[in-house]
Predicted model as a PDB file, atoms N, CA, C, CB and O in Angstrom, pLDDT in the B-factor column:
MODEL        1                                                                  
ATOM      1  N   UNK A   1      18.211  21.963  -8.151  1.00 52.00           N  
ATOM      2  CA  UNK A   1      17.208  22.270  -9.152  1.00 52.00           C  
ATOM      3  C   UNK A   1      15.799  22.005  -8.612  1.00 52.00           C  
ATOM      4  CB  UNK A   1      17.459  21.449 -10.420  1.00 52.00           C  
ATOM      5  O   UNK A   1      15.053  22.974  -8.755  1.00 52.00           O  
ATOM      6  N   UNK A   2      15.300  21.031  -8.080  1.00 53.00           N  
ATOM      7  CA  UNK A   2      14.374  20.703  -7.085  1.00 53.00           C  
ATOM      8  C   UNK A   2      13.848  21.564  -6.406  1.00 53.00           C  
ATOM      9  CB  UNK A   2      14.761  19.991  -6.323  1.00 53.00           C  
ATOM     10  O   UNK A   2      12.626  21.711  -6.403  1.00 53.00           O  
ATOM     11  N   UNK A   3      14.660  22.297  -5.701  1.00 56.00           N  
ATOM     12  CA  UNK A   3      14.213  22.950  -4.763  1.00 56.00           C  
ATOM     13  C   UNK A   3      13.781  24.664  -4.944  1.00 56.00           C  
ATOM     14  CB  UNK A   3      15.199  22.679  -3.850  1.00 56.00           C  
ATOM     15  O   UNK A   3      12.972  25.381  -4.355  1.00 56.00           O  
ATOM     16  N   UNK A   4      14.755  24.895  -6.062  1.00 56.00           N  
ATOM     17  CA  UNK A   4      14.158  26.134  -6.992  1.00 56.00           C  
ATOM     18  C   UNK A   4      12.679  25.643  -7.770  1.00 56.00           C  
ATOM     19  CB  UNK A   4      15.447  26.572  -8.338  1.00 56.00           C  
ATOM     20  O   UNK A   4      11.799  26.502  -7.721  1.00 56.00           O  
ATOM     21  N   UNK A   5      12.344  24.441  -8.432  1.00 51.00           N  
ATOM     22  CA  UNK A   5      11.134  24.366  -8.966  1.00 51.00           C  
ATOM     23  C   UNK A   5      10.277  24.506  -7.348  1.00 51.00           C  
ATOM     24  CB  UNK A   5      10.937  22.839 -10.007  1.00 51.00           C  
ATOM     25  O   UNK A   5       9.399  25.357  -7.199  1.00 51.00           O  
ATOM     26  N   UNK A   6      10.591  23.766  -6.472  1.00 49.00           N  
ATOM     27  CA  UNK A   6       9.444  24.040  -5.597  1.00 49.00           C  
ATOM     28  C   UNK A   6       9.316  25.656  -5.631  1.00 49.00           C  
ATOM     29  CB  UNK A   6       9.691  23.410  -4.021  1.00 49.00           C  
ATOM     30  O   UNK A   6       8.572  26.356  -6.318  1.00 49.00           O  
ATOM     31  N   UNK A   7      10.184  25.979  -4.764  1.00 54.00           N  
ATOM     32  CA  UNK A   7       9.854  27.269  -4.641  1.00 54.00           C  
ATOM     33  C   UNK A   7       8.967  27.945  -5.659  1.00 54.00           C  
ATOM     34  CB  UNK A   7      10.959  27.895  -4.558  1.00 54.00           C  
ATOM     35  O   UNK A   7       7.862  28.434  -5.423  1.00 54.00           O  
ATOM     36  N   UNK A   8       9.587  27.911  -6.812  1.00 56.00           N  
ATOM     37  CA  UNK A   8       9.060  28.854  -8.258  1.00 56.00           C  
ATOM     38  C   UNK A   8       7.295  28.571  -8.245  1.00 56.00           C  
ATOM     39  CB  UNK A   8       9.946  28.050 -10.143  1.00 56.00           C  
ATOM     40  O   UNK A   8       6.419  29.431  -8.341  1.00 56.00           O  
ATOM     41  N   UNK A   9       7.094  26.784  -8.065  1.00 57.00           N  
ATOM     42  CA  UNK A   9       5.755  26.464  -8.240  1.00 57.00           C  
ATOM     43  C   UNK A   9       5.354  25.891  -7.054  1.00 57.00           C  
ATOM     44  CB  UNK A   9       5.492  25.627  -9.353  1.00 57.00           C  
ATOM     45  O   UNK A   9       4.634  24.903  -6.906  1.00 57.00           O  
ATOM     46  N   UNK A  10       5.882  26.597  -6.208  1.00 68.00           N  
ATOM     47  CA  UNK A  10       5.085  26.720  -4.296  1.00 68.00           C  
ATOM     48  C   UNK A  10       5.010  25.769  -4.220  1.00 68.00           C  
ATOM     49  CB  UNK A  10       3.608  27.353  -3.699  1.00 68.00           C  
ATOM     50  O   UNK A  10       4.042  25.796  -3.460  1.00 68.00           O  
ATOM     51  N   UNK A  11       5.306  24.155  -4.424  1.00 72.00           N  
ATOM     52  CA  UNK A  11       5.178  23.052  -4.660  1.00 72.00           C  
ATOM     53  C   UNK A  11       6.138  21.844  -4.718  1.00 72.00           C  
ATOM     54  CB  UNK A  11       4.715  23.216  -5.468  1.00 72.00           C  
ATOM     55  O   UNK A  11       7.280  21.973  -5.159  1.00 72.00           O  
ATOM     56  N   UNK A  12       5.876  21.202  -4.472  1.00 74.00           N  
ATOM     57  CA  UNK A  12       6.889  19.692  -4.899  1.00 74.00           C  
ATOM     58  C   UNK A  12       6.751  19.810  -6.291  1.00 74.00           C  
ATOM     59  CB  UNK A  12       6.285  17.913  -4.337  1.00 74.00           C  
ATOM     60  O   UNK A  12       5.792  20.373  -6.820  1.00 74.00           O  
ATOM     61  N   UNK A  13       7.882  19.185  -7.025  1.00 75.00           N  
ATOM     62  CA  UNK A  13       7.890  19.116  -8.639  1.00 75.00           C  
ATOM     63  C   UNK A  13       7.451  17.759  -8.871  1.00 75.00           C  
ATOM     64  CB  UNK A  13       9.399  19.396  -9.406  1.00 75.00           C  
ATOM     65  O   UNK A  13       8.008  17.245  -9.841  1.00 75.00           O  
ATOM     66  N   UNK A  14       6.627  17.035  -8.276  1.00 77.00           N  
ATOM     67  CA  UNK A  14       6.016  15.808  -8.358  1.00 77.00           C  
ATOM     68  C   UNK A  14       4.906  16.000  -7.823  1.00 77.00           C  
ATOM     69  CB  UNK A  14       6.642  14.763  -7.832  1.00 77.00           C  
ATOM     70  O   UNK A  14       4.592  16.783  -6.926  1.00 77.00           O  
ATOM     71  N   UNK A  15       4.095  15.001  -8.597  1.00 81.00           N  
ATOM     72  CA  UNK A  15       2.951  14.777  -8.293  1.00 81.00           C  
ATOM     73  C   UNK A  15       2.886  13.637  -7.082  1.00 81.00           C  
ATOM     74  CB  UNK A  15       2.292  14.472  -9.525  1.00 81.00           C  
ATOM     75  O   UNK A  15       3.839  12.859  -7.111  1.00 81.00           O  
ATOM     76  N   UNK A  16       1.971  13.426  -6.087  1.00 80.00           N  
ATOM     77  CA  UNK A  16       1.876  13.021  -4.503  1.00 80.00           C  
ATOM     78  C   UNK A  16       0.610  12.160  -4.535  1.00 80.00           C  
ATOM     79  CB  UNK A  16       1.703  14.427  -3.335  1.00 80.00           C  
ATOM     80  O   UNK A  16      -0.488  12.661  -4.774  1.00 80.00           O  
ATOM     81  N   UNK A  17       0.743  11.145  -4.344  1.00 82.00           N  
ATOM     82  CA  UNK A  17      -0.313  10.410  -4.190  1.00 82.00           C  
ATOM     83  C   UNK A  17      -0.660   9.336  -2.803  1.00 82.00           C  
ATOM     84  CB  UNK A  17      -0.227   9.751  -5.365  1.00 82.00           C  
ATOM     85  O   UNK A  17      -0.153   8.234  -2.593  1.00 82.00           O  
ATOM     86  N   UNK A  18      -1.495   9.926  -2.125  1.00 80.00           N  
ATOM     87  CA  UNK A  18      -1.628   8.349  -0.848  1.00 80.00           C  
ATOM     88  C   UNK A  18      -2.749   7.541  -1.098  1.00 80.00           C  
ATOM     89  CB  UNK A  18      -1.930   8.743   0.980  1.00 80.00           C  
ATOM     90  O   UNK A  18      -3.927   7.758  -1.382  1.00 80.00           O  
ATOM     91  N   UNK A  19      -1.875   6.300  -0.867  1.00 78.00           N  
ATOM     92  CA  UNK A  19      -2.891   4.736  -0.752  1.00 78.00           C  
ATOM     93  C   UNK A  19      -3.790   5.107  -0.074  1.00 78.00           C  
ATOM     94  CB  UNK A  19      -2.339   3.307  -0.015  1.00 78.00           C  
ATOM     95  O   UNK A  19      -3.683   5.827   0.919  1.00 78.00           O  
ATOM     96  N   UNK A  20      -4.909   4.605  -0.587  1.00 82.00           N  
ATOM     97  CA  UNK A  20      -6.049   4.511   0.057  1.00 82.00           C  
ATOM     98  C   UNK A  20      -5.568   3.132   1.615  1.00 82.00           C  
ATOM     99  CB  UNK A  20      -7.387   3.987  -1.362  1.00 82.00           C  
ATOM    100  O   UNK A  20      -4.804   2.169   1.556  1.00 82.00           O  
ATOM    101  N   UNK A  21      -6.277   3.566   2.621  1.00 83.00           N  
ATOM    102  CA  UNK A  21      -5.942   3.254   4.068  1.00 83.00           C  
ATOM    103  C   UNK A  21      -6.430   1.590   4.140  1.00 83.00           C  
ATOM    104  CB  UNK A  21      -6.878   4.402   5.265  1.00 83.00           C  
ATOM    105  O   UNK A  21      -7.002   1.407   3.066  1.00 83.00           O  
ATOM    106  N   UNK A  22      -6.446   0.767   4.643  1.00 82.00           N  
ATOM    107  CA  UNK A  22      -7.100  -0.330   5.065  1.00 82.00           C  
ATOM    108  C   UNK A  22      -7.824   0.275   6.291  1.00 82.00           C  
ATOM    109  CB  UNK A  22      -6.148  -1.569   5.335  1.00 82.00           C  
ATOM    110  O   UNK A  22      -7.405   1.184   7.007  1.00 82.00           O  
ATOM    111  N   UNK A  23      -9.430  -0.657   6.435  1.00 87.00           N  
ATOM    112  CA  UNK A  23     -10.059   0.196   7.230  1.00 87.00           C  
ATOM    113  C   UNK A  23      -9.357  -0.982   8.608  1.00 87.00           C  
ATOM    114  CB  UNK A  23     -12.027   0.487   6.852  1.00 87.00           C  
ATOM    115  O   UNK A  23      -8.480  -1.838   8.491  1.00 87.00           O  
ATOM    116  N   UNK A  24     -10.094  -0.611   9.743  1.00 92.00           N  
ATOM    117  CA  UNK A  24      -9.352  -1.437  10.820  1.00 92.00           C  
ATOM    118  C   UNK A  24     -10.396  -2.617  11.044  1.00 92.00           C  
ATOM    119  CB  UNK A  24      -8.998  -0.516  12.324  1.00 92.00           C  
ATOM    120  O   UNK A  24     -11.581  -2.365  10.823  1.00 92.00           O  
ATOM    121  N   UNK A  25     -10.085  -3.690  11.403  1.00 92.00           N  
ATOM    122  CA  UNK A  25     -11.290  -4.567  11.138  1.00 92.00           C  
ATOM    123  C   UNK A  25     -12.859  -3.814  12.478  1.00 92.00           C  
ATOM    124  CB  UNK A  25     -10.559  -6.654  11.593  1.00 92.00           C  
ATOM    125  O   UNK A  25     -14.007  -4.256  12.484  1.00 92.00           O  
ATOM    126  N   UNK A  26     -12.530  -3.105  13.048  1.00 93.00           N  
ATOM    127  CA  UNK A  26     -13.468  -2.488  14.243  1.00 93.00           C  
ATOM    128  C   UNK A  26     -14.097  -1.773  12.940  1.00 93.00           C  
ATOM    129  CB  UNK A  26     -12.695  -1.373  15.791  1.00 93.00           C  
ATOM    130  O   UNK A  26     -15.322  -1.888  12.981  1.00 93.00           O  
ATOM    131  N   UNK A  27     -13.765  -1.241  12.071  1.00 94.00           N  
ATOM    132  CA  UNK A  27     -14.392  -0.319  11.363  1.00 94.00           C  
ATOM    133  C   UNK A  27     -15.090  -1.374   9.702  1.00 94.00           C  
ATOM    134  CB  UNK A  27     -13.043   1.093  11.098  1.00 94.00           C  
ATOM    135  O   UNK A  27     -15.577  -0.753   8.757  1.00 94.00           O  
ATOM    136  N   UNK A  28     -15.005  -2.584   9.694  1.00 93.00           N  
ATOM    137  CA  UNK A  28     -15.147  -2.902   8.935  1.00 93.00           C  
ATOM    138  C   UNK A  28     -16.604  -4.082   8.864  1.00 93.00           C  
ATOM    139  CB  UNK A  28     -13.931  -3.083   8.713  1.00 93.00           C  
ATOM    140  O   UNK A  28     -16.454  -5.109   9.526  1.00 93.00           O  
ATOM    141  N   UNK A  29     -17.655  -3.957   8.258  1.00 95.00           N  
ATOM    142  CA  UNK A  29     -18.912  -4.673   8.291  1.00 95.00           C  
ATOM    143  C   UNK A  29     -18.103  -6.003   8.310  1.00 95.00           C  
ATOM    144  CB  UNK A  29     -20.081  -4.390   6.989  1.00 95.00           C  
ATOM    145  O   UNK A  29     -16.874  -6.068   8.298  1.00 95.00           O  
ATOM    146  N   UNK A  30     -18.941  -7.020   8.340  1.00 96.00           N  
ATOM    147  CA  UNK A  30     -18.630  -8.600   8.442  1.00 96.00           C  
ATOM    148  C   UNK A  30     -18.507  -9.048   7.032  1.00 96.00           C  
ATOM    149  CB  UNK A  30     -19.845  -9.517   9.231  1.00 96.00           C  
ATOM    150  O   UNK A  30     -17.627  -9.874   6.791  1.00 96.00           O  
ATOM    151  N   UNK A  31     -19.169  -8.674   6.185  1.00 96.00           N  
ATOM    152  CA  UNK A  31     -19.393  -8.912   4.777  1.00 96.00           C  
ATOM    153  C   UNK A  31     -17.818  -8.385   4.149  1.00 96.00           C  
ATOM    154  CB  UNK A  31     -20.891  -7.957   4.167  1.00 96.00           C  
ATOM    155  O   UNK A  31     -17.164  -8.971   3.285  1.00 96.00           O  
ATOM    156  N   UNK A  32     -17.459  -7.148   4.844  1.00 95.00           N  
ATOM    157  CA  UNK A  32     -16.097  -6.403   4.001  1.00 95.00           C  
ATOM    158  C   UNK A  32     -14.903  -7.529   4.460  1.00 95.00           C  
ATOM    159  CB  UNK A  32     -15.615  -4.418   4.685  1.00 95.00           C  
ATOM    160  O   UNK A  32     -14.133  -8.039   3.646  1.00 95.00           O  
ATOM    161  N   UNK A  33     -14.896  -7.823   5.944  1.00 95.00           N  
ATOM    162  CA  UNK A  33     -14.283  -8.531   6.595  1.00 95.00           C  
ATOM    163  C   UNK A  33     -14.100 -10.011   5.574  1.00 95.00           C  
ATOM    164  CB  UNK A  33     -15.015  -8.567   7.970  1.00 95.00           C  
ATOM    165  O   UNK A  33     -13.041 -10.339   5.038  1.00 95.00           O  
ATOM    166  N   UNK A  34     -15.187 -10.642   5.492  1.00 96.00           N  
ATOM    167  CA  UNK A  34     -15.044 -11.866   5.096  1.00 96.00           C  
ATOM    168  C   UNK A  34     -14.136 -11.866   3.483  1.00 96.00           C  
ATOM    169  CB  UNK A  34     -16.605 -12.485   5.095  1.00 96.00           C  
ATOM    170  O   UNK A  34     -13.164 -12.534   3.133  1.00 96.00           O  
ATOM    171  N   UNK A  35     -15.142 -10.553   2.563  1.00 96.00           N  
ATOM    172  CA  UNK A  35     -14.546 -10.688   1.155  1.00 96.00           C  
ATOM    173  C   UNK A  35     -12.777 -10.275   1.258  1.00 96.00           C  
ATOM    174  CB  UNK A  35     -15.495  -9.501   0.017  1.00 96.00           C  
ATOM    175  O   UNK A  35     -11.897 -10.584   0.454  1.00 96.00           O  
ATOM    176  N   UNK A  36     -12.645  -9.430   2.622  1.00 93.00           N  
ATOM    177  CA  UNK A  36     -10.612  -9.042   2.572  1.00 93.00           C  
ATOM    178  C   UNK A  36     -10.320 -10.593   2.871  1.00 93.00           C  
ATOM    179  CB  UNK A  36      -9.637  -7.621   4.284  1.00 93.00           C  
ATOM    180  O   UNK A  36      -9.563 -11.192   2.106  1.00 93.00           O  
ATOM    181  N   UNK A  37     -10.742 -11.080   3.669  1.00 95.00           N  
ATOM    182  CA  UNK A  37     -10.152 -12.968   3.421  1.00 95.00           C  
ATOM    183  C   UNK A  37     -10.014 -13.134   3.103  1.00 95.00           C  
ATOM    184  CB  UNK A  37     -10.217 -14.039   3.358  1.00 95.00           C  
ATOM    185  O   UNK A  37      -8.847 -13.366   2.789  1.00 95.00           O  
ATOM    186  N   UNK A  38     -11.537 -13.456   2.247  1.00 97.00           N  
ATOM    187  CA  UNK A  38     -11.349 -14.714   0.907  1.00 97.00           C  
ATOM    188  C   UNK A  38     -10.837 -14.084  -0.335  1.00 97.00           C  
ATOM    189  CB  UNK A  38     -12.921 -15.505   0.372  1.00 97.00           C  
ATOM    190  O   UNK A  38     -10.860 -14.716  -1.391  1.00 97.00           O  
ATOM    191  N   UNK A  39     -10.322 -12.731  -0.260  1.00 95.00           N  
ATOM    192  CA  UNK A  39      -9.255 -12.235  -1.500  1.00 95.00           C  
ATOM    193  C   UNK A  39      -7.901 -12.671  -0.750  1.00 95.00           C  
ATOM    194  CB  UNK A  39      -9.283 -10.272  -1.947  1.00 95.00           C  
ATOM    195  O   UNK A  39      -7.236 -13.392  -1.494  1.00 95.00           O  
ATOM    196  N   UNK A  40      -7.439 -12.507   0.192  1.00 93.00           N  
ATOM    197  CA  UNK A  40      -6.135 -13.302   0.796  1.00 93.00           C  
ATOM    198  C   UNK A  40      -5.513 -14.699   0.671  1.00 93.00           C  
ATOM    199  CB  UNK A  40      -6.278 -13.312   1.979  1.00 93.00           C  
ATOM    200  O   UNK A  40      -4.394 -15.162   0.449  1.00 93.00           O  
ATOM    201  N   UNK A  41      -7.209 -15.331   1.009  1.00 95.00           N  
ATOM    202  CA  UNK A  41      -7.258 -17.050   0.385  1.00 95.00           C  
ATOM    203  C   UNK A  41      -6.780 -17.636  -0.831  1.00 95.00           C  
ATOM    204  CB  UNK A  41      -8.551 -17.502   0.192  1.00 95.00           C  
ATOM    205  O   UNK A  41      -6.204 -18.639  -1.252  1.00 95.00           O  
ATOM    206  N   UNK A  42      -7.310 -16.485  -1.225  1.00 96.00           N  
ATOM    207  CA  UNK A  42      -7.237 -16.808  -2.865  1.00 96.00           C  
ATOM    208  C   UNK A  42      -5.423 -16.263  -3.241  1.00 96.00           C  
ATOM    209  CB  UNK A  42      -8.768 -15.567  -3.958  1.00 96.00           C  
ATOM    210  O   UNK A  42      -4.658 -16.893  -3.972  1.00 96.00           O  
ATOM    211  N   UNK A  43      -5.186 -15.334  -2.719  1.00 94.00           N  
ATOM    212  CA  UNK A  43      -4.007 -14.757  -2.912  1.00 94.00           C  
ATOM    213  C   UNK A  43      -2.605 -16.517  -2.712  1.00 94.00           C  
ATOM    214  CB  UNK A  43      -3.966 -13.183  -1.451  1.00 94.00           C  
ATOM    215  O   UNK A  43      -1.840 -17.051  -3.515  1.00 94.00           O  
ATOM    216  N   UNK A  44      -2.884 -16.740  -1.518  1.00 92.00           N  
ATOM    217  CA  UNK A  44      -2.413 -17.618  -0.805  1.00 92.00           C  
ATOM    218  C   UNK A  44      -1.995 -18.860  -1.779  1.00 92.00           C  
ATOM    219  CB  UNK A  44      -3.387 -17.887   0.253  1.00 92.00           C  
ATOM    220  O   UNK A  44      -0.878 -19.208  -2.163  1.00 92.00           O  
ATOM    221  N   UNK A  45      -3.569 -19.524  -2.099  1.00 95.00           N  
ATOM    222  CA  UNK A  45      -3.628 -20.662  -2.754  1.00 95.00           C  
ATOM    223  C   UNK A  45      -3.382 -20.421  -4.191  1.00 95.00           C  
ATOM    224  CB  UNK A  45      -4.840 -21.295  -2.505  1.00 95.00           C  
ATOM    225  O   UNK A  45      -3.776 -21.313  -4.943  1.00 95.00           O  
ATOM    226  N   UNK A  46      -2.735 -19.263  -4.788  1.00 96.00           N  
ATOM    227  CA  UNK A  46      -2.298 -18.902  -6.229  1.00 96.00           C  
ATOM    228  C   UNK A  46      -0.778 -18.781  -5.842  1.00 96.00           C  
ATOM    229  CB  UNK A  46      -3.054 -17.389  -6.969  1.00 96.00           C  
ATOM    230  O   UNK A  46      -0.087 -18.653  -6.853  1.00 96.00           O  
ATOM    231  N   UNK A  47      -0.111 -18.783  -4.753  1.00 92.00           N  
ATOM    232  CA  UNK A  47       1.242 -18.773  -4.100  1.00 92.00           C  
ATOM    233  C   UNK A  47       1.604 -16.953  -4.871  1.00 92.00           C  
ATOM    234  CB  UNK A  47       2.513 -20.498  -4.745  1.00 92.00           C  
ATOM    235  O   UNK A  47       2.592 -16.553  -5.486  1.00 92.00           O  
ATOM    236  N   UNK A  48       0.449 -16.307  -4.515  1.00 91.00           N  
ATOM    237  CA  UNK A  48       0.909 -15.151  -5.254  1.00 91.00           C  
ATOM    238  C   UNK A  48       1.385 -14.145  -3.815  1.00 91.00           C  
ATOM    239  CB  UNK A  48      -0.489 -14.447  -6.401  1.00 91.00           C  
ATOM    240  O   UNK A  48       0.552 -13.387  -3.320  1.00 91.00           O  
ATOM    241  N   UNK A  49       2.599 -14.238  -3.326  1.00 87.00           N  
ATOM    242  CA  UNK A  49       3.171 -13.818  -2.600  1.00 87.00           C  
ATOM    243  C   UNK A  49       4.757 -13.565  -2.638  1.00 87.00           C  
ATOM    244  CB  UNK A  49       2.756 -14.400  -1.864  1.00 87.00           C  
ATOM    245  O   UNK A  49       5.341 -13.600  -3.721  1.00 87.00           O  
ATOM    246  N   UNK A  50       5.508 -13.286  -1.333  1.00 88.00           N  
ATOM    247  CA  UNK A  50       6.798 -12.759  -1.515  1.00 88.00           C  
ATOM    248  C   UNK A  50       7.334 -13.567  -0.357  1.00 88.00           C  
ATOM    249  CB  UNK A  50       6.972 -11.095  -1.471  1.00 88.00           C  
ATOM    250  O   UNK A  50       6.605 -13.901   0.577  1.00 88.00           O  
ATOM    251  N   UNK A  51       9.015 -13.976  -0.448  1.00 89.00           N  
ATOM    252  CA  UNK A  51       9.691 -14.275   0.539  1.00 89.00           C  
ATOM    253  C   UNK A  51       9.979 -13.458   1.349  1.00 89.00           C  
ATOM    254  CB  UNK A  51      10.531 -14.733   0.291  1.00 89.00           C  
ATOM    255  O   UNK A  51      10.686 -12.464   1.188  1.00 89.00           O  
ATOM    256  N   UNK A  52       9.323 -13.901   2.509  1.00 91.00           N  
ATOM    257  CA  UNK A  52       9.803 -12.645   3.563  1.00 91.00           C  
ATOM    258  C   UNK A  52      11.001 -12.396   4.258  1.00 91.00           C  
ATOM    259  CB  UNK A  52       9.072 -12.608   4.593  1.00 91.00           C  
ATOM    260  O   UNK A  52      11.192 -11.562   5.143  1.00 91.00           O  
ATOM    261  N   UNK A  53      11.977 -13.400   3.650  1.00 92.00           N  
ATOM    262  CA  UNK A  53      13.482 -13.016   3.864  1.00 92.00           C  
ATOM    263  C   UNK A  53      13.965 -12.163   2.691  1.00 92.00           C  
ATOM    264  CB  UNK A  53      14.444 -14.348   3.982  1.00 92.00           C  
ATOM    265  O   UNK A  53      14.645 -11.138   2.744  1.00 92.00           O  
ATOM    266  N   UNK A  54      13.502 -12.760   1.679  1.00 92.00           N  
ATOM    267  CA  UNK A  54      14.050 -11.431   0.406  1.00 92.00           C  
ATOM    268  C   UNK A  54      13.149  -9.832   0.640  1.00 92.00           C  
ATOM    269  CB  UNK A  54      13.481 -12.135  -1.652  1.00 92.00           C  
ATOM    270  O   UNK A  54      13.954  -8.907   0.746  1.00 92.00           O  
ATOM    271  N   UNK A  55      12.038  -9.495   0.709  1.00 89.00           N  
ATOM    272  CA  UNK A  55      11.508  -8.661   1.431  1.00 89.00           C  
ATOM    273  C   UNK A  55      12.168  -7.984   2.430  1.00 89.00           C  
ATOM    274  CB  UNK A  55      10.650  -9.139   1.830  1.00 89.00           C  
ATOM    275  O   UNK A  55      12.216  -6.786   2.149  1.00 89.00           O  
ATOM    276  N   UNK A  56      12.730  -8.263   3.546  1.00 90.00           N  
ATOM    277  CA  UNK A  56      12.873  -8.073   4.352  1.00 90.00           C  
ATOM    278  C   UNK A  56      14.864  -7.296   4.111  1.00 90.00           C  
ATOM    279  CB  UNK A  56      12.269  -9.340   5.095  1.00 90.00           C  
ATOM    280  O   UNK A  56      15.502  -6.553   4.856  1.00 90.00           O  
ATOM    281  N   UNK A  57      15.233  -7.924   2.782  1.00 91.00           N  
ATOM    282  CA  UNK A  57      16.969  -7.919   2.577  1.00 91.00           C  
ATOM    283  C   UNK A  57      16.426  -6.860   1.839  1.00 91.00           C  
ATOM    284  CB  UNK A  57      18.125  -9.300   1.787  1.00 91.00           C  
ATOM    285  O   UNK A  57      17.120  -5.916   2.214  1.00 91.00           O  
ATOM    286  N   UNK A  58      15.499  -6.353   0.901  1.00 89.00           N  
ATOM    287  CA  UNK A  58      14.919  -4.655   0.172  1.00 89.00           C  
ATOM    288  C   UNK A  58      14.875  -4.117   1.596  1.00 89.00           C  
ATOM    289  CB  UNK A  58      12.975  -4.482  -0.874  1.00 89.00           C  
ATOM    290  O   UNK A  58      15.996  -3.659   1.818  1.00 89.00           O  
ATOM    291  N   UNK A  59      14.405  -4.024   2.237  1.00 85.00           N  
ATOM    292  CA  UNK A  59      14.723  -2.927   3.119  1.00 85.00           C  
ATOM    293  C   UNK A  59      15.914  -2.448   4.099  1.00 85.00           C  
ATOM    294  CB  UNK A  59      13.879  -2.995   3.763  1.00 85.00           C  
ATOM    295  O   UNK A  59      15.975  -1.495   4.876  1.00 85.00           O  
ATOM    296  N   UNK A  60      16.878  -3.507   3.758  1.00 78.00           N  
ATOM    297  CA  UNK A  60      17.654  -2.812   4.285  1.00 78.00           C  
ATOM    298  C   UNK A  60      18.787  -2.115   3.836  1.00 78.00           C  
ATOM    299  CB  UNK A  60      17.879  -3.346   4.969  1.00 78.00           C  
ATOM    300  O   UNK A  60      19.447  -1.437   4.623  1.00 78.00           O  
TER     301      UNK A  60                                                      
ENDMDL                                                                          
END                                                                             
């Protein structure tokens, strides 16, 4: 069924969206640099993160 809607509407039958990129730190002012930190810092010291063994058991 999929593949008849593409066809019919020249298209994926979903809508497509890409993440905006992280820039590379070469591409990034000192000021952008520092505030992606201290949002990490902060990430960190709120323990707002993931086990990277359970992480790691979703992908496989």
């Amino acid at each position: 069924m999929a593949i008849k809607t593409a066809n019919v509407n020249s298209g994926i039958p979903f809508s497509v969206t890409i993440p905006v990129m992280v820039s590379s730190r070469d591409e990034m002012t000192m000021e952008q640099f520092d505030e992606m930190m201290a949002e990490g810092l902060k990430q960190a010291k709120a323990d707002d993160s993931f086990d990277v063994d359970e992480v790691f058991s979703e992908l496989e």
